[in-house]
N, C-alpha and C positions, 0 to 999 in steps of 0.2 A: 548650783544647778548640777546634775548627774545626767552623766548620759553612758543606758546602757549600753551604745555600741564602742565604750571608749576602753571598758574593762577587757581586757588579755582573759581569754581560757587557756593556764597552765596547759602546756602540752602533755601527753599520755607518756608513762615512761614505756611501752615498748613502740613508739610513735614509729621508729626508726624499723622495727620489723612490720609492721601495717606498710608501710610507704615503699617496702624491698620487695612485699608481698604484691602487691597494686603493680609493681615495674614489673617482676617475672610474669604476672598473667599479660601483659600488655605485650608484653615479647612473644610469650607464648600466641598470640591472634596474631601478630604482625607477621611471628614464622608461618601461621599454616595461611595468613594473605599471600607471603613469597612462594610459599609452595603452588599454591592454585595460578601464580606468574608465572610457573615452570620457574624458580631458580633450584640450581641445586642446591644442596642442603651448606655446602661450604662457602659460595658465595652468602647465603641466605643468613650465616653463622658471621661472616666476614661485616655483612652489612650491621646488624646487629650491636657487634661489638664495637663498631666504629661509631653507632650509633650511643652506646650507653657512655662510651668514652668522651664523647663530645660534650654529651650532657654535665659530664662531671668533672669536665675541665675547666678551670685548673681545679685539681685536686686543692683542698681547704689543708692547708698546714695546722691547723688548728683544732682542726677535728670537727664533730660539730652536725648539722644538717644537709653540708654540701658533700662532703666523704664520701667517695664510690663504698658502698655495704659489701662485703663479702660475697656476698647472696648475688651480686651480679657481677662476681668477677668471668672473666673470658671462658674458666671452664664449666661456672656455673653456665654460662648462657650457651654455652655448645651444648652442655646436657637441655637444658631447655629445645633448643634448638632440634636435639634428635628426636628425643620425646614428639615433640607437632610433627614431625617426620615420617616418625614411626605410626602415627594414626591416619598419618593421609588423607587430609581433612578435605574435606569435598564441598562444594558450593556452600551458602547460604541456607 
């Protein structure tokens, strides 16, 4: 008996840049929701980064799918962080 929900779809090999891209825009709305809280932008950086580091702890010794990406290291996401800043994003 077969069942289709049993077969694996091989993952995409730039799976890992799709998934880096999905976290930065998700930063990117989360800064301009702190912004519209009034935080300043260094708290608002501070939160962030504590935030993506938690996700990715413990760091995978092994490499792999758990690995903090490049793309969201602390000064990748300060740049994000000013970027929503710098637009000043206003209500809904």
């Amino acid at each position: 008996m077969s069942f289709e929900w049993l077969d694996c779809t091989p993952g995409r090999k730039n799976g890992s840049q799709l998934r880096a891209n999905v976290a930065a825009t998700e930063l990117a709305d989360r800064a301009g929701t702190l912004f519209r809280l009034g935080f300043s932008q260094s708290a608002a950086t501070a939160r962030l980064v504590a935030r993506i580091a938690w996700e990715f702890d413990p760091s995978s010794r092994h490499g792999g799918p758990h690995r903090r990406p490049a793309a969201l290291s602390d000064a990748a996401i300060a740049k994000i962080v000013a970027e929503a800043y710098a637009r000043k994003p206003h209500g809904w």
